[in-house]
N, CA, C and O of each residue as an XYZ file, in Angstrom:
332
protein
N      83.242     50.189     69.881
C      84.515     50.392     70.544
C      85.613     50.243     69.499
O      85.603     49.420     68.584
N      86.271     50.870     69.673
C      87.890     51.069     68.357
C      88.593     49.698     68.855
O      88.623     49.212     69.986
N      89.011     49.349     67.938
C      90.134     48.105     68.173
C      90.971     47.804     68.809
O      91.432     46.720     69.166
N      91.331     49.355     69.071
C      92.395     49.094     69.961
C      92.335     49.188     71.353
O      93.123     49.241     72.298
N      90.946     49.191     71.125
C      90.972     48.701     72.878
C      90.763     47.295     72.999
O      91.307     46.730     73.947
N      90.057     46.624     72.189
C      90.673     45.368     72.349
C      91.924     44.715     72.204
O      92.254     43.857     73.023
N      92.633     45.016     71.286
C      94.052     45.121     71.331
C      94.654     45.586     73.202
O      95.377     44.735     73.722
N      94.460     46.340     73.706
C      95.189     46.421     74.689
C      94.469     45.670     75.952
O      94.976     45.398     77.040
N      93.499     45.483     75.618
C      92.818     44.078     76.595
C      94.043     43.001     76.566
O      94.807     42.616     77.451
N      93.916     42.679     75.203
C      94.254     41.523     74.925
C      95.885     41.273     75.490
O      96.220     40.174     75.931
N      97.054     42.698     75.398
C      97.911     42.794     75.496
C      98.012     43.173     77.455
O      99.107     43.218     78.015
N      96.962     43.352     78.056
C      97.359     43.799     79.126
C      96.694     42.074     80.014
O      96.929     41.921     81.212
N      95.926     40.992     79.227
C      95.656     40.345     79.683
C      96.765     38.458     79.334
O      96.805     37.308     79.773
N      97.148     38.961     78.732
C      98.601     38.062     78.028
C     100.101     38.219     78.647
O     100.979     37.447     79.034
N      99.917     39.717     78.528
C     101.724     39.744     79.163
C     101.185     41.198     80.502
O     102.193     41.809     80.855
N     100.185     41.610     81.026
C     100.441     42.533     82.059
C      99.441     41.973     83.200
O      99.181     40.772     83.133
N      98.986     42.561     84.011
C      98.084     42.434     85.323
C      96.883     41.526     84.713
O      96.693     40.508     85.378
N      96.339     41.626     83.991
C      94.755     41.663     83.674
C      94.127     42.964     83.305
O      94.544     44.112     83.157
N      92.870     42.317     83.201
C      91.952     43.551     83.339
C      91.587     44.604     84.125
O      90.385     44.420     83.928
N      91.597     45.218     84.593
C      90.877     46.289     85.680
C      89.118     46.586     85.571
O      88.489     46.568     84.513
N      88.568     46.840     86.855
C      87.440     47.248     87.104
C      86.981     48.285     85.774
O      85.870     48.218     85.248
N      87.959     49.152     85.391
C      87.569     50.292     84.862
C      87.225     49.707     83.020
O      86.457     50.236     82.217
N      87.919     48.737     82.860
C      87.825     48.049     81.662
C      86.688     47.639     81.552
O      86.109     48.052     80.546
N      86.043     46.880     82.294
C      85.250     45.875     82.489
C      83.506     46.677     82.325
O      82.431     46.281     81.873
N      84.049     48.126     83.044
C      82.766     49.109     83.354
C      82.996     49.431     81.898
O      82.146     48.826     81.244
N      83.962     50.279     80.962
C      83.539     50.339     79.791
C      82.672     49.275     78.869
O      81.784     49.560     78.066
N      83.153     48.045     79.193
C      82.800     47.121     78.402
C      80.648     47.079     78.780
O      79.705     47.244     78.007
N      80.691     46.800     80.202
C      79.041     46.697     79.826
C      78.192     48.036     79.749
O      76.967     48.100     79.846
N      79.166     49.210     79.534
C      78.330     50.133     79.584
C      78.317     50.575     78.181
O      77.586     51.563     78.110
N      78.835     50.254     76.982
C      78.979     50.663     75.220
C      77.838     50.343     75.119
O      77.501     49.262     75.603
N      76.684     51.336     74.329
C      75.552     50.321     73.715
C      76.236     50.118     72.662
O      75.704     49.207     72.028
N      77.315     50.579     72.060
C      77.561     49.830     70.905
C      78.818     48.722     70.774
O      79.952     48.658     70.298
N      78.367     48.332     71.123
C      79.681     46.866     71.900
C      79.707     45.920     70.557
O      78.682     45.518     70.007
N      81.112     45.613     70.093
C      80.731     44.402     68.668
C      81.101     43.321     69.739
O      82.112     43.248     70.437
N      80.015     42.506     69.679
C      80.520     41.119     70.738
C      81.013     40.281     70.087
O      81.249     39.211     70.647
N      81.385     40.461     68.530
C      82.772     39.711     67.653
C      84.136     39.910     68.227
O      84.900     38.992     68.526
N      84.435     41.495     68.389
C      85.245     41.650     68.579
C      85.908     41.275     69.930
O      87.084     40.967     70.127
N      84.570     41.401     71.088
C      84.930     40.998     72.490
C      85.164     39.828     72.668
O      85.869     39.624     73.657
N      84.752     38.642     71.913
C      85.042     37.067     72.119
C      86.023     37.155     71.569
O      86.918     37.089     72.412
N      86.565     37.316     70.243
C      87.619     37.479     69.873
C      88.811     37.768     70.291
O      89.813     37.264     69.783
N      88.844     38.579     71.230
C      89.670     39.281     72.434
C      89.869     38.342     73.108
O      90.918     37.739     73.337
N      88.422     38.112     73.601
C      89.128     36.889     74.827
C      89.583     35.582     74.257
O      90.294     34.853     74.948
N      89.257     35.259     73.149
C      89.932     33.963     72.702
C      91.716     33.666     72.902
O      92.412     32.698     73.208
N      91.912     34.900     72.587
C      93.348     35.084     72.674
C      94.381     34.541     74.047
O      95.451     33.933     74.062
N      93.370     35.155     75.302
C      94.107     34.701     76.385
C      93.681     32.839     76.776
O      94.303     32.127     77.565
N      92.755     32.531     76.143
C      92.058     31.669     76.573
C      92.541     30.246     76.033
O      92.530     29.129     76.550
N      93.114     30.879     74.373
C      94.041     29.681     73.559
C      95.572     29.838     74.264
O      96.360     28.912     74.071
N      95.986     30.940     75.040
C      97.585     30.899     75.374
C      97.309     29.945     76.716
O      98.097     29.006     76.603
N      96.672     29.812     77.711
C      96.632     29.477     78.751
C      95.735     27.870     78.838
O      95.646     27.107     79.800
N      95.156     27.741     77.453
C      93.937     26.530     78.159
C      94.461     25.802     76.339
O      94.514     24.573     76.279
N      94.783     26.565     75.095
C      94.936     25.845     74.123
C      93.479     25.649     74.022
O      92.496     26.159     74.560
N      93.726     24.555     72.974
C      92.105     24.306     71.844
C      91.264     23.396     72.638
O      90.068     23.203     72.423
N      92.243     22.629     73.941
C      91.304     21.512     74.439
C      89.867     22.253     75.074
O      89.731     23.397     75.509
N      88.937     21.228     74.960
C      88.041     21.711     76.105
C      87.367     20.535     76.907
O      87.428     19.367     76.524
N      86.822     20.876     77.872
C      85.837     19.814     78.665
C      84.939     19.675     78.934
O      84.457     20.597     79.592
N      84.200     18.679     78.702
C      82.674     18.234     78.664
C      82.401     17.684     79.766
O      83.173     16.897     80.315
N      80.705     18.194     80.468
C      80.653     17.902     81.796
C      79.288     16.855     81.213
O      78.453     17.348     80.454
N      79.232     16.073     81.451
C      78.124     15.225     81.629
C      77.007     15.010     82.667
O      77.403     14.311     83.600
N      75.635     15.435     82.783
C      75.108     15.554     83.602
C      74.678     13.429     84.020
O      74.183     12.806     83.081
N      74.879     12.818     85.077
C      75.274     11.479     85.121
C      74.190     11.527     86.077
O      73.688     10.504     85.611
N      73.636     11.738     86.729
C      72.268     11.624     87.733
C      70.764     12.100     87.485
O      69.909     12.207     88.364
N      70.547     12.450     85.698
C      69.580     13.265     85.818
C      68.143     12.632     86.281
O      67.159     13.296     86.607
N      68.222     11.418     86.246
C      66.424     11.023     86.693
C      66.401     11.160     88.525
O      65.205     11.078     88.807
N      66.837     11.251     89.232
C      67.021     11.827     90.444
C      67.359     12.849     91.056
O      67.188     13.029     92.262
N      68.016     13.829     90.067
C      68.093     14.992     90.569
C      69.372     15.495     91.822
O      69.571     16.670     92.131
N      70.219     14.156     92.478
C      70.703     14.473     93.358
C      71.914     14.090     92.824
O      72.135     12.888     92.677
N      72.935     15.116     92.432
C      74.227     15.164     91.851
C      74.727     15.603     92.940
O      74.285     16.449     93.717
N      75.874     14.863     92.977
C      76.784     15.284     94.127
C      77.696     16.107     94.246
O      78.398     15.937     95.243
N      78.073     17.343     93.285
C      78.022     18.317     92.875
C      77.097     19.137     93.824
O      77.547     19.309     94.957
N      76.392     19.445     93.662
C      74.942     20.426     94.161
C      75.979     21.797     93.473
O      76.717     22.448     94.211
N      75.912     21.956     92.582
C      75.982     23.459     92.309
C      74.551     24.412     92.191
O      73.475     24.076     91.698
N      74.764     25.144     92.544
C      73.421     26.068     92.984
C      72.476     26.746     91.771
O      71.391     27.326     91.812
N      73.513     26.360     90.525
C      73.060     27.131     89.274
C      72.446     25.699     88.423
O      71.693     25.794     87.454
N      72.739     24.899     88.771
C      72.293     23.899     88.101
C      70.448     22.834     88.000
O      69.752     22.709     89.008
N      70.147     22.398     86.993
C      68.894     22.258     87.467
C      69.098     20.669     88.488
O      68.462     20.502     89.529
N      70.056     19.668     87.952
C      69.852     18.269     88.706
C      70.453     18.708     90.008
O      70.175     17.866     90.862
N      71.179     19.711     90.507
C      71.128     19.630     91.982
C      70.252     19.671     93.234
O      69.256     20.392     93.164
N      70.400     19.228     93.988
C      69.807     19.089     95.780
C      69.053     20.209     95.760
O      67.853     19.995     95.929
N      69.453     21.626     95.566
C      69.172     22.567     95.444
C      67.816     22.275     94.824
O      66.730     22.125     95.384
N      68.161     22.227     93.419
C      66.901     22.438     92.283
C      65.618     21.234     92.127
O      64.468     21.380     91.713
N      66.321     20.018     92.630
C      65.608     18.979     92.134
C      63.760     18.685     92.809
O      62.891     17.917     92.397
N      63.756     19.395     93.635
C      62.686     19.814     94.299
C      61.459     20.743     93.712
O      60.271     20.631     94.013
N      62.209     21.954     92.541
C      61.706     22.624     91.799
C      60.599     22.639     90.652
O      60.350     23.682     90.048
């Protein structure tokens, strides 16, 4: 993909709407996709809005399995712990 479509990602996801459906369909349909360039892209909106911090989730129940959470994707939840 040419640069400048990341460039106008980046510019339509900083100062316009977002992304659109139609963006999104180019993006997983390139077999030749540089996924440098696509993280890169998104870093941009991601340092204006969230900065350098980040957050660490600690899994705090794992010998039981029953996090009170229950997210459905997770392995220590209600869900999974049965598995």
């Amino acid at each position: 993909m040419p640069q400048d479509f990341f460039l106008k990602l980046i510019d339509k996801c900083l100062y316009g709407d977002g992304i659109v459906a139609s963006d999104i369909r180019q993006i997983l349909e390139n077999d030749q996709l540089d996924i440098w360039q696509l993280l890169s892209a998104a870093y941009q909106p991601r340092l204006k809005y969230f900065g350098k911090k980040v957050r660490i989730q600690i899994i705090d129940n794992v010998q039981s399995g029953g996090c009170s959470e229950d997210c459905g994707y997770c392995a220590q939840s209600k869900y999974n712990a049965n598995n």
